[in-house]
BALOBA-1460 file (C-alpha; in Angstrom, 3 decimals):
// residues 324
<rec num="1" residu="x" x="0.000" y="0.000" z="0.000"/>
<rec num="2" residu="x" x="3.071" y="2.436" z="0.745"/>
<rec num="3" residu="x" x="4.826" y="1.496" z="-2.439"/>
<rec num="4" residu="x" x="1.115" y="1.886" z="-4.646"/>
<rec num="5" residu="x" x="1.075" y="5.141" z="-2.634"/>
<rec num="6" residu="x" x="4.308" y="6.733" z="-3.361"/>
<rec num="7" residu="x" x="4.651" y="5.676" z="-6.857"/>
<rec num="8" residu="x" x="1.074" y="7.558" z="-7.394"/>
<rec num="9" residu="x" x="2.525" y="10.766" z="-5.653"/>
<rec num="10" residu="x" x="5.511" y="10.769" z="-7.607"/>
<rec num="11" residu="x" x="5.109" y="9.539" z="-10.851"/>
<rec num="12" residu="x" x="1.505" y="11.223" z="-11.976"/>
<rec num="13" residu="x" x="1.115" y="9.148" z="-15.180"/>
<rec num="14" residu="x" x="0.135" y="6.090" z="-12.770"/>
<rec num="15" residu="x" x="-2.737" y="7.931" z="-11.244"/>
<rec num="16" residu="x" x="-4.828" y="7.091" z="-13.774"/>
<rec num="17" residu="x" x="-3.810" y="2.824" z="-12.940"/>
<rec num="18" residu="x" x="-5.777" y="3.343" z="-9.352"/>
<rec num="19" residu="x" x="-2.489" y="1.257" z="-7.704"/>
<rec num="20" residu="x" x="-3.895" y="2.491" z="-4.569"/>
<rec num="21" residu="x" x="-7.817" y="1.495" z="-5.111"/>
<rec num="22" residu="x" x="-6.077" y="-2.200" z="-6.701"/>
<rec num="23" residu="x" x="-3.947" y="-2.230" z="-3.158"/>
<rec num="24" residu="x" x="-7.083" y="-1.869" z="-1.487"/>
<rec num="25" residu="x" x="-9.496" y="-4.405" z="-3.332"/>
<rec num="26" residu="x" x="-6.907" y="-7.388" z="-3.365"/>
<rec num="27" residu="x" x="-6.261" y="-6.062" z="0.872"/>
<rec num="28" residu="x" x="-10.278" y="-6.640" z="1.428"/>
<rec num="29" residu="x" x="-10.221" y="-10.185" z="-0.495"/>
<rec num="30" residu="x" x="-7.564" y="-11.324" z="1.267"/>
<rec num="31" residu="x" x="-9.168" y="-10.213" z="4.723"/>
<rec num="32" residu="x" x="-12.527" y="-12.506" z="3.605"/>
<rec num="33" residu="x" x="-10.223" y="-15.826" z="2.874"/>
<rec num="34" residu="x" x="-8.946" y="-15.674" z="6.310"/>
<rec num="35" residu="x" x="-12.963" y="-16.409" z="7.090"/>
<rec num="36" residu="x" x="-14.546" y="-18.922" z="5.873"/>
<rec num="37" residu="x" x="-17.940" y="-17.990" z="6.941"/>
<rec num="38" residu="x" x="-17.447" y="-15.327" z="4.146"/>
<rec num="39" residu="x" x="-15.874" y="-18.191" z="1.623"/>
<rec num="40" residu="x" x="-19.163" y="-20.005" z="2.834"/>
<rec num="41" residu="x" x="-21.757" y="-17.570" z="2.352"/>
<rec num="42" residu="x" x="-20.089" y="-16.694" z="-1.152"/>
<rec num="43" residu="x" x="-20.263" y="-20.281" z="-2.183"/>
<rec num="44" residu="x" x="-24.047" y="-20.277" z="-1.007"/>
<rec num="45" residu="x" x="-24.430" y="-17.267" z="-2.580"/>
<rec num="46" residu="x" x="-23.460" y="-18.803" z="-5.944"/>
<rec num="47" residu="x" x="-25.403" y="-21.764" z="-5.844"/>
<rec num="48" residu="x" x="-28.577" y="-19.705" z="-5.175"/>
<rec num="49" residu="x" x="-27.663" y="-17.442" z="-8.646"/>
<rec num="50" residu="x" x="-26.940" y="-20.529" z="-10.855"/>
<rec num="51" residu="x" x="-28.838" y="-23.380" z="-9.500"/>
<rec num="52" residu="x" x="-31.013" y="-23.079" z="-12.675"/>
<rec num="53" residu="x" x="-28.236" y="-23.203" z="-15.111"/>
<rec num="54" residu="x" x="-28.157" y="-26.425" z="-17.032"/>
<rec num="55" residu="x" x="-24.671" y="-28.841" z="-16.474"/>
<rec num="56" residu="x" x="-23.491" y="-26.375" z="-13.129"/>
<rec num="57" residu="x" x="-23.208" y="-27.516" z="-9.731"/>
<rec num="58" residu="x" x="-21.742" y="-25.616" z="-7.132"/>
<rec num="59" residu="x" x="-21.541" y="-27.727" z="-3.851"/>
<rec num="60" residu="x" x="-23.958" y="-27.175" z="-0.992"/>
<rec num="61" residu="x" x="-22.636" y="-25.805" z="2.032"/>
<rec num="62" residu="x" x="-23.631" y="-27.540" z="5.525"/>
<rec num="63" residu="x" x="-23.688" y="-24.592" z="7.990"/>
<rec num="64" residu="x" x="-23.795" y="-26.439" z="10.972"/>
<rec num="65" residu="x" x="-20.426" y="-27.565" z="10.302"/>
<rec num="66" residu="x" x="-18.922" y="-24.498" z="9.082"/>
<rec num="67" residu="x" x="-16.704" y="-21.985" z="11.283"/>
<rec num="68" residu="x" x="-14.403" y="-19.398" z="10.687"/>
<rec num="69" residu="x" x="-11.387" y="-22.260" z="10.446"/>
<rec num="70" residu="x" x="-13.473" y="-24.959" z="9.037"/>
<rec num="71" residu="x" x="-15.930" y="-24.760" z="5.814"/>
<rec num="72" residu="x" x="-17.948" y="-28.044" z="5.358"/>
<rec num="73" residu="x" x="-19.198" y="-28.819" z="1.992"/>
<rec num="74" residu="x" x="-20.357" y="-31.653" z="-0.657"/>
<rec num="75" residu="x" x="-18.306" y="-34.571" z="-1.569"/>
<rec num="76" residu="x" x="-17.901" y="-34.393" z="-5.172"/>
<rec num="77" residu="x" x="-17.259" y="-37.514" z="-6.772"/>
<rec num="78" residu="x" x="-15.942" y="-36.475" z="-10.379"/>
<rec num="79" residu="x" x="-12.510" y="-35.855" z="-11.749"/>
<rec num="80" residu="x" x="-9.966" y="-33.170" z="-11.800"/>
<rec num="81" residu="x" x="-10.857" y="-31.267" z="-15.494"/>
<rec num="82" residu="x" x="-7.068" y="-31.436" z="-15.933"/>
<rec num="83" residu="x" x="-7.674" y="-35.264" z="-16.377"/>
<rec num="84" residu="x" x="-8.570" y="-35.020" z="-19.743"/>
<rec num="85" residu="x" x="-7.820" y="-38.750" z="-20.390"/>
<rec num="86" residu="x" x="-10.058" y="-39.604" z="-17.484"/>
<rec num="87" residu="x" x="-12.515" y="-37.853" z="-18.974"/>
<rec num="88" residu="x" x="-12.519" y="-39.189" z="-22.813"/>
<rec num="89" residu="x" x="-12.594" y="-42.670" z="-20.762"/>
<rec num="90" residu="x" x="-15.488" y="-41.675" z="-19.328"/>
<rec num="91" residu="x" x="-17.037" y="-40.962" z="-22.655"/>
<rec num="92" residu="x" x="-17.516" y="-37.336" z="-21.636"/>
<rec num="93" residu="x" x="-17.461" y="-34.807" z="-24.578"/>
<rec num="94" residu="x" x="-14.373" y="-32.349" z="-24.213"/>
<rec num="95" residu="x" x="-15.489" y="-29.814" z="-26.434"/>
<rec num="96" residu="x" x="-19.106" y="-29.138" z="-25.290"/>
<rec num="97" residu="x" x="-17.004" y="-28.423" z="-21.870"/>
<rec num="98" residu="x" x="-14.573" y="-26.097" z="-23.328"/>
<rec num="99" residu="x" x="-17.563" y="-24.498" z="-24.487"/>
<rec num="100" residu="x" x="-19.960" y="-24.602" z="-21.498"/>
<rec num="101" residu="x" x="-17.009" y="-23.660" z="-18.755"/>
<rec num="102" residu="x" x="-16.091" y="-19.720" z="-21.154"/>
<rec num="103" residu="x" x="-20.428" y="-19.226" z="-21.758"/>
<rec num="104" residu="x" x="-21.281" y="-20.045" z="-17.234"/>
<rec num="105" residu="x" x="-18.000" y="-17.638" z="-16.442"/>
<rec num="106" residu="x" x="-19.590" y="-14.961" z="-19.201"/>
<rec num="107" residu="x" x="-22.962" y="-15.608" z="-18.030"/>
<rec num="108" residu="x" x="-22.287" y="-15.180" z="-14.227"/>
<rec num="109" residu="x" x="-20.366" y="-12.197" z="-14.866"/>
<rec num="110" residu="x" x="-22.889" y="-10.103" z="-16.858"/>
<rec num="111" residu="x" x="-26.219" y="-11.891" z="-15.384"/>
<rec num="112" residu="x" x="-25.196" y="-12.121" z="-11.613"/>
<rec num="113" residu="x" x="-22.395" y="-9.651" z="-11.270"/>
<rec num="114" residu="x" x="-21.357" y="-12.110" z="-9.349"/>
<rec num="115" residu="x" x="-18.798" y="-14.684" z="-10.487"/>
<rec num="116" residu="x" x="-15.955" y="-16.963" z="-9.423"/>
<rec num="117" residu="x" x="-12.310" y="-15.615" z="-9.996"/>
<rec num="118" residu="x" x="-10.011" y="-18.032" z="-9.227"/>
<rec num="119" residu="x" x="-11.470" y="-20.776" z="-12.422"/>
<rec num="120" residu="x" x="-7.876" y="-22.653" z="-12.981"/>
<rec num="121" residu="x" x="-7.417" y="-26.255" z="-13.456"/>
<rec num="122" residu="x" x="-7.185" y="-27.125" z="-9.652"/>
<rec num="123" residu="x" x="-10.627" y="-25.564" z="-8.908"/>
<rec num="124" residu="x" x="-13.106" y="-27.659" z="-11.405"/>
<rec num="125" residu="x" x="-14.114" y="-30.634" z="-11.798"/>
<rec num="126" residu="x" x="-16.505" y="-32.604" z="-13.608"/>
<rec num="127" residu="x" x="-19.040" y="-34.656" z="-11.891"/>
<rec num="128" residu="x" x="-20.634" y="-38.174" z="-12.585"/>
<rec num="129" residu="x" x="-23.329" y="-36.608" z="-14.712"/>
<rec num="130" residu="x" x="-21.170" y="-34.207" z="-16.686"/>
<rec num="131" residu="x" x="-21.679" y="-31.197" z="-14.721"/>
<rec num="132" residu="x" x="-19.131" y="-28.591" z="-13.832"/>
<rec num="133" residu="x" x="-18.516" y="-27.939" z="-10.359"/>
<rec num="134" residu="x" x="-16.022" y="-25.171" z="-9.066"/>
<rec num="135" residu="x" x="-14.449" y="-25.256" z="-5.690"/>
<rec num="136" residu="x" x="-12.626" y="-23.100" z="-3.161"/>
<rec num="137" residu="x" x="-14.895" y="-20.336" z="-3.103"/>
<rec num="138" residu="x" x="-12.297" y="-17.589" z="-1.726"/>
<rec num="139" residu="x" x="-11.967" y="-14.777" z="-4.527"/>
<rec num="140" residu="x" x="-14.720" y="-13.886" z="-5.932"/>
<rec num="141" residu="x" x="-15.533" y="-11.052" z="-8.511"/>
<rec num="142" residu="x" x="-18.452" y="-8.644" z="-8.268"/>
<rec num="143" residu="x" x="-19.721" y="-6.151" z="-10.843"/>
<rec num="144" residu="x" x="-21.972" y="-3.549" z="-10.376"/>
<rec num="145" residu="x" x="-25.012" y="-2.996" z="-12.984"/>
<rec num="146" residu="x" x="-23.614" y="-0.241" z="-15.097"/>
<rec num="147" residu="x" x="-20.465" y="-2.251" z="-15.168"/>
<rec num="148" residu="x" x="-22.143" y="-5.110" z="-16.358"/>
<rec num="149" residu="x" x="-23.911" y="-3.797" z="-18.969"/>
<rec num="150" residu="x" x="-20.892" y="-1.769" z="-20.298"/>
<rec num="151" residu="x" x="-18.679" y="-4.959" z="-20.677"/>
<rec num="152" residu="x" x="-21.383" y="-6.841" z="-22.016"/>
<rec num="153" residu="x" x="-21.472" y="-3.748" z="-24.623"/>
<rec num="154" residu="x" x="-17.917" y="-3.965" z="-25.228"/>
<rec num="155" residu="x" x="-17.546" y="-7.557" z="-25.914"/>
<rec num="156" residu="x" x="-20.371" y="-7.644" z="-28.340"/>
<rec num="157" residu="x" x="-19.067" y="-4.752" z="-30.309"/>
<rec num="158" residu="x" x="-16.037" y="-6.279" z="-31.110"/>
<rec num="159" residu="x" x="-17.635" y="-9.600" z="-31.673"/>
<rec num="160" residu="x" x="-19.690" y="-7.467" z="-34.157"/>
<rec num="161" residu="x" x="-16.501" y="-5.000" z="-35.149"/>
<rec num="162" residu="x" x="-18.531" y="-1.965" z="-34.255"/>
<rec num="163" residu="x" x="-15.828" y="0.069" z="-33.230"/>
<rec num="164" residu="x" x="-17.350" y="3.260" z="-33.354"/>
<rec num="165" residu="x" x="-20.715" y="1.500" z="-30.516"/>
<rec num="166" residu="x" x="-17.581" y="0.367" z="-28.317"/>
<rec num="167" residu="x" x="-16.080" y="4.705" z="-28.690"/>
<rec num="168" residu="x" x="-19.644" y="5.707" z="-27.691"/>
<rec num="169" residu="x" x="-19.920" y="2.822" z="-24.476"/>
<rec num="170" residu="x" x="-16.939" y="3.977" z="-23.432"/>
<rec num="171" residu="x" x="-17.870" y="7.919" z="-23.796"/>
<rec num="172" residu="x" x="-20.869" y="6.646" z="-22.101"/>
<rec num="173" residu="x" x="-19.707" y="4.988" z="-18.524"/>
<rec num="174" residu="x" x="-16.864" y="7.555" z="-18.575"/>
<rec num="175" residu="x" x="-14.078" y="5.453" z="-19.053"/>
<rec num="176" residu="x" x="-12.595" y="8.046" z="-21.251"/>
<rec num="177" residu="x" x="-12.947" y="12.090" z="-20.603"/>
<rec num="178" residu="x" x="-15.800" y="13.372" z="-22.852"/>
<rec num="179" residu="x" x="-14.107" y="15.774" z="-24.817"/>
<rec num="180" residu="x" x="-12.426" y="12.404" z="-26.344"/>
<rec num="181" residu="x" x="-13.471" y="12.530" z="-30.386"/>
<rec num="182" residu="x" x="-15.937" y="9.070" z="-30.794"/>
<rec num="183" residu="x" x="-14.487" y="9.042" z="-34.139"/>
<rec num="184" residu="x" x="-10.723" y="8.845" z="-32.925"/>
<rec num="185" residu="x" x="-11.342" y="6.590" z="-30.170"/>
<rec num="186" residu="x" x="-13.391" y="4.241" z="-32.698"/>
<rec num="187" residu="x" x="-10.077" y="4.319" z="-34.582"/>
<rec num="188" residu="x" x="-8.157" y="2.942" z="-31.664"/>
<rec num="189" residu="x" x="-10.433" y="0.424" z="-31.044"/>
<rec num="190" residu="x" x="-10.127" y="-0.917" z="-34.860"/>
<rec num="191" residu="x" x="-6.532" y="-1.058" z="-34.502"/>
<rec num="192" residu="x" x="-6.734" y="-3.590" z="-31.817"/>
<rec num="193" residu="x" x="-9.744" y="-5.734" z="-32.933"/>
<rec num="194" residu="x" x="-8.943" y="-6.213" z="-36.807"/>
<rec num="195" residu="x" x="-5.687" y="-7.534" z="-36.370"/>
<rec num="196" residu="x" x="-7.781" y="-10.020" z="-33.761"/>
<rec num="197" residu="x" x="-9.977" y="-11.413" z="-36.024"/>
<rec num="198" residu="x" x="-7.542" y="-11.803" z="-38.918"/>
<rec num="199" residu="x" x="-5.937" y="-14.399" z="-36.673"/>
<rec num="200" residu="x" x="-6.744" y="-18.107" z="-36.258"/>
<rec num="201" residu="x" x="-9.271" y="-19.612" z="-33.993"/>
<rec num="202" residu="x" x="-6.236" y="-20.776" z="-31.132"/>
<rec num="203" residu="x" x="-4.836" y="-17.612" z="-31.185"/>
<rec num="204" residu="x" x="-7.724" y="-15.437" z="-30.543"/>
<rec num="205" residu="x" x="-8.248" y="-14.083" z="-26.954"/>
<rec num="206" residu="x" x="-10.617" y="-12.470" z="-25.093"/>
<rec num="207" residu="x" x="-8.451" y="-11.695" z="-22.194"/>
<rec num="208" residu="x" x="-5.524" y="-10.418" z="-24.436"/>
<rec num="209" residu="x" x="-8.025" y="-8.073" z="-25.784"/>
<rec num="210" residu="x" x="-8.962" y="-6.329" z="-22.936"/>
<rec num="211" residu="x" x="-5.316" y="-5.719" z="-21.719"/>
<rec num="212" residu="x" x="-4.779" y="-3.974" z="-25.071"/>
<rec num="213" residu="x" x="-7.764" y="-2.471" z="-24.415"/>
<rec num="214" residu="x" x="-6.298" y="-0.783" z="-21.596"/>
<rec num="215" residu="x" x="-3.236" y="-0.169" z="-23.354"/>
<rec num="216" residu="x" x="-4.214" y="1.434" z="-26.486"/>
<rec num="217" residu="x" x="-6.953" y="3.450" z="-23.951"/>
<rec num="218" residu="x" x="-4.158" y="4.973" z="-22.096"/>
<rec num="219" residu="x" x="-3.610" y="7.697" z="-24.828"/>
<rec num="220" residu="x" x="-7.470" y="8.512" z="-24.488"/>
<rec num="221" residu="x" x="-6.738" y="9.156" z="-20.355"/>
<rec num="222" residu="x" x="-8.999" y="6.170" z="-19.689"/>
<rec num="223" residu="x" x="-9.079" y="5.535" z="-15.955"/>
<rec num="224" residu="x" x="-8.225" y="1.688" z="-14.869"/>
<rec num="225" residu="x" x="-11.625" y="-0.003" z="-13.631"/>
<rec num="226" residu="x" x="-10.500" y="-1.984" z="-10.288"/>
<rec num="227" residu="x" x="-13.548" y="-4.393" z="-10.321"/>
<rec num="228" residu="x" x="-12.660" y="-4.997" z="-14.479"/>
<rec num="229" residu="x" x="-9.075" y="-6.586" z="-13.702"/>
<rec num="230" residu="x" x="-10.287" y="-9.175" z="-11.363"/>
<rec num="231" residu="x" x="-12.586" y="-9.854" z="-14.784"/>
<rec num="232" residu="x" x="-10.010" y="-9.720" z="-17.086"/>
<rec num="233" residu="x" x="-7.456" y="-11.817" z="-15.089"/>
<rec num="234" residu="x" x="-10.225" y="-14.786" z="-14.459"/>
<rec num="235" residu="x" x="-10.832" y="-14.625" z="-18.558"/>
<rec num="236" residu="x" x="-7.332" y="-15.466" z="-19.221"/>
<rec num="237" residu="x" x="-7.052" y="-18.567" z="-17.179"/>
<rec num="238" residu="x" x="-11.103" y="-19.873" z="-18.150"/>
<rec num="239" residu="x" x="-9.760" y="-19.150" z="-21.977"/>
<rec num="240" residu="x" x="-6.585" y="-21.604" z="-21.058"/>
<rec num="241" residu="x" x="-8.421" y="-24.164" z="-18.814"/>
<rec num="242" residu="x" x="-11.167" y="-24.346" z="-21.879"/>
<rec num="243" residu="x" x="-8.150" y="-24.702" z="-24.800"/>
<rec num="244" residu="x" x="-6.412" y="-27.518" z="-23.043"/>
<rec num="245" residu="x" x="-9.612" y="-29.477" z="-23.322"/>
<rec num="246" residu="x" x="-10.464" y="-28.114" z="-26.931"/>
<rec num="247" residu="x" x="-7.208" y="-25.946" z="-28.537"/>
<rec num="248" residu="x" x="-10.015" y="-25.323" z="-31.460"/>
<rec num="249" residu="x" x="-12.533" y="-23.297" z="-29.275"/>
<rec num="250" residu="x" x="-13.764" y="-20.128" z="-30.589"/>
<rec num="251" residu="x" x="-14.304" y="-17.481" z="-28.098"/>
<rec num="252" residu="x" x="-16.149" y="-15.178" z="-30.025"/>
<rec num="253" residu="x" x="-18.604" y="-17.683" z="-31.225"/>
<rec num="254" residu="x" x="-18.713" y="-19.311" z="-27.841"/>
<rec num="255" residu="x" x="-19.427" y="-15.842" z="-26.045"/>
<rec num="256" residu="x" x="-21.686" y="-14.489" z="-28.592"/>
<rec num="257" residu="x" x="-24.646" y="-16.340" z="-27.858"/>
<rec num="258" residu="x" x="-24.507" y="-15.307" z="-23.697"/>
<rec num="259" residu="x" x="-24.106" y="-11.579" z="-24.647"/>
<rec num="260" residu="x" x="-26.945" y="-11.533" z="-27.242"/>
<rec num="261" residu="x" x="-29.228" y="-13.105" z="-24.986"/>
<rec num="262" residu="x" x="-28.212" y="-10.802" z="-21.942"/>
<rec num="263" residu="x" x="-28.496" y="-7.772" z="-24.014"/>
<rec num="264" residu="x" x="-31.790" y="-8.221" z="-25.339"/>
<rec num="265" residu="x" x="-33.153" y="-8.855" z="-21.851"/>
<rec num="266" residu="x" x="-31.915" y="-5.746" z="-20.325"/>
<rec num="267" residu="x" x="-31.662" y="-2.239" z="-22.066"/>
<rec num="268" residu="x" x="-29.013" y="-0.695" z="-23.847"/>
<rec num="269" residu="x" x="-27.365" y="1.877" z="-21.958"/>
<rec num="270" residu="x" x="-26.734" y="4.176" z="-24.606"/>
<rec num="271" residu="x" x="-30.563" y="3.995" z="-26.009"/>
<rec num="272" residu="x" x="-31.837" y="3.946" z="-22.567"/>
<rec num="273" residu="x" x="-29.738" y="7.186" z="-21.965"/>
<rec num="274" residu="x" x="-30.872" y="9.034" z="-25.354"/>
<rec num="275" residu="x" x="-34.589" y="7.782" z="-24.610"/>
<rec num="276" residu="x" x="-34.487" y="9.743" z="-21.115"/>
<rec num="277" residu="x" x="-33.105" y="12.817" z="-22.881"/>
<rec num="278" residu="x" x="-35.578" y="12.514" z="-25.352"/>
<rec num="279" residu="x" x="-38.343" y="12.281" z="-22.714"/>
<rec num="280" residu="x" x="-37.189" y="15.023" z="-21.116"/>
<rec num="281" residu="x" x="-36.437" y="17.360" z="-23.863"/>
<rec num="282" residu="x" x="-40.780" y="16.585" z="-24.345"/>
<rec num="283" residu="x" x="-41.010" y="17.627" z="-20.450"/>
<rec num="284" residu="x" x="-39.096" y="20.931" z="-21.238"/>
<rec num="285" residu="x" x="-41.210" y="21.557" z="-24.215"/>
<rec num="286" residu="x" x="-44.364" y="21.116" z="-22.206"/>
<rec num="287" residu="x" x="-43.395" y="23.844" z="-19.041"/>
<rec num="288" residu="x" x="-45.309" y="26.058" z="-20.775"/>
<rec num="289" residu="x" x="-48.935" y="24.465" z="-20.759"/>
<rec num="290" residu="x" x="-48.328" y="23.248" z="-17.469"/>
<rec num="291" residu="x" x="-50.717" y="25.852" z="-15.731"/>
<rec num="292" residu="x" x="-53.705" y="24.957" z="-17.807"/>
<rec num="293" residu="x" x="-52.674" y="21.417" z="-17.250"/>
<rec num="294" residu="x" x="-52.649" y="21.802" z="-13.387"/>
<rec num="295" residu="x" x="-56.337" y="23.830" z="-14.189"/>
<rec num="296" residu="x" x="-57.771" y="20.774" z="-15.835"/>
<rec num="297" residu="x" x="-56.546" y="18.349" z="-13.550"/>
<rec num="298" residu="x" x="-58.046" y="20.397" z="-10.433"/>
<rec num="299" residu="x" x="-61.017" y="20.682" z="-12.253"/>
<rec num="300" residu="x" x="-61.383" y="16.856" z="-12.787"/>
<rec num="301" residu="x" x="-60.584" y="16.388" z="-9.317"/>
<rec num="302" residu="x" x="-63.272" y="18.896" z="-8.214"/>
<rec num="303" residu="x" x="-66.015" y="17.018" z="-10.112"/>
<rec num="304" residu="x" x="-64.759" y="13.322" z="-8.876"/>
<rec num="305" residu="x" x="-65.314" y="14.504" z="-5.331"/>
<rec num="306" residu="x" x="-68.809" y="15.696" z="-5.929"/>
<rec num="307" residu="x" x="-69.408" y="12.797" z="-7.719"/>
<rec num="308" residu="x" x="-70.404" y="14.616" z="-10.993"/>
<rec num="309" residu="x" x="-69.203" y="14.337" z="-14.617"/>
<rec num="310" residu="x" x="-69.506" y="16.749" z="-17.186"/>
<rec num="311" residu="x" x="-71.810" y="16.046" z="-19.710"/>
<rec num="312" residu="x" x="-69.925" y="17.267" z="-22.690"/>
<rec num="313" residu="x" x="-67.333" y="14.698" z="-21.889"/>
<rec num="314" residu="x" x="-66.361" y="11.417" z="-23.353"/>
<rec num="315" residu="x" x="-66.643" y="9.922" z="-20.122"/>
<rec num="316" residu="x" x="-70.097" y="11.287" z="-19.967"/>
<rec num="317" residu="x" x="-70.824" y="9.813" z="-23.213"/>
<rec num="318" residu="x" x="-69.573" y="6.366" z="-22.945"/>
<rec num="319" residu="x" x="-70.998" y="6.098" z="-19.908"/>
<rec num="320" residu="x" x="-74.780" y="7.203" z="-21.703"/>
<rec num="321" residu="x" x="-74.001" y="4.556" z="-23.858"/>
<rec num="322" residu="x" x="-73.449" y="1.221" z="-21.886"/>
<rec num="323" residu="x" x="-76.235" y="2.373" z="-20.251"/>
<rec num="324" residu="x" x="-78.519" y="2.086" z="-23.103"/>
């Protein structure tokens, strides 16, 4: 924390890395390991967000038997997903895991906010029924809702190679200063993803492109989002586990079904944002007629209380009518 400290004091360019903030976050997750009624309750707290996702299992935790030294959990029978032998024995397919382990991480991260951060080799394993389950439940990742929805924004636009939607997300959650040209940012961003996706299948990366993300965004100011490298860390090591059991697997095509779905469940921040400013902009207009508004509206009221309608109304009328 001294050394994160003093470098930010004296060399300003590293303000804008947060070494401080990053001091801090990895400080607090090390602080919950040393409890494992917090590893416990994040475990539970996992299995209650994905206990509907088909082929995940994340072990149930037995409270009664759980203390601060000693977290009691489900036996899993299964093997060690770095026994890919064992598992071609056991007739389970390889591939449809690769696949399945990168589309739960995506899925927790952007759905939940929530999602496991520590996804190497040692920590999954694949039960008797073919179902992932993850253990040691000690560093999580979290996410809040605008960061959710801005990653899930920038992943798709590069899946898609709309550079100039991934400028305007970024304009948008203010991970570059406004006065930043859309246009010249959207540049950047080509820079890094067409080179990408003129590459082969093996050599594409997810991870790798958001730490030249971060890169490239450094000439734009853009500040470094602590909660984003715990993400981009965990996508690394879920894009390795998932290539030793399938060196074929497409990222891209894997992810792009997760984000889709996401996105057209929840709003997209940068139409959500215009469609407030256009319903405001109608407010604004409307300040004018507001006193005869406020008239008409007291007059309505004045008319329910006395229990009368006016009888040049429509109200009036279609009430005559189901009468007759």
């Amino acid at each position: 924390m001294l050394f994160a400290f003093l470098t930010e004091s004296i060399v300003k360019k590293t303000k804008r890395l947060k070494l401080v903030e990053v001091v801090y976050l990895l400080k607090e997750i090390t602080n919950l390991e040393m409890d494992l009624r917090f590893e416990a309750a994040a475990a539970n707290e996992y299995s209650e967000n994905t206990k509907n996702d088909s082929g995940f299992q994340v072990p149930k935790i037995y409270w009664n038997f759980t203390s601060e030294n000693v977290m009691t959990l489900d036996w899993v029978d299964g093997v060690s997903i770095r026994e890919t032998e064992d598992l071609e024995k056991r007739n389970i397919d390889t591939k449809k895991i690769a696949s399945d382990i990168i589309q739960h991480f995506l899925r927790h991260a952007v759905r939940d906010g929530f999602f496991h951060a520590d996804m190497h080799q040692g920590n999954i394993f694949i039960n008797n029924s073919g179902q992932i389950v993850p253990i040691d439940f000690g560093i999580m990742g979290r996410l809040d809702d605008l960061s959710k929805k801005f990653l899930a924004e920038i992943l798709y636009g590069f899946i898609k190679r709309d550079y100039k939607k991934v400028a305007e997300v970024h304009l948008a959650a203010g991970l570059v200063p406004k006065e930043v040209p859309v246009d010249d940012l959207a540049q950047a961003l080509r820079s890094i993803g067409e080179p990408i996706f003129g590459q082969s299948i093996k050599d594409i990366s997810g991870g790798k492109l958001l730490k030249q993300l971060f890169d490239v965004t450094e000439k734009f100011n853009m500040q470094t989002q602590p909660q984003l490298l715990m993400l981009q860390k965990t996508m690394v090591v879920v894009e390795g586990v998932a290539r030793r059991l399938n060196p074929e697997t497409n990222i891209w095509e894997t992810s792009r079904p997760v984000l889709e779905k996401w996105l057209k469940e929840t709003k997209d921040p940068i139409t959500t944002l215009s469609e407030t400013l256009k319903n405001s902009a109608e407010v604004i207009k409307r300040l004018p007629e507001m006193p005869q508004i406020m008239d008409k509206a007291n007059q309505a009221l004045t008319f329910l209380a006395s229990g009368q309608i006016p009888q040049n109304t429509n109200t009036y009328n279609d009430l005559n009518t189901k009468k007759i």
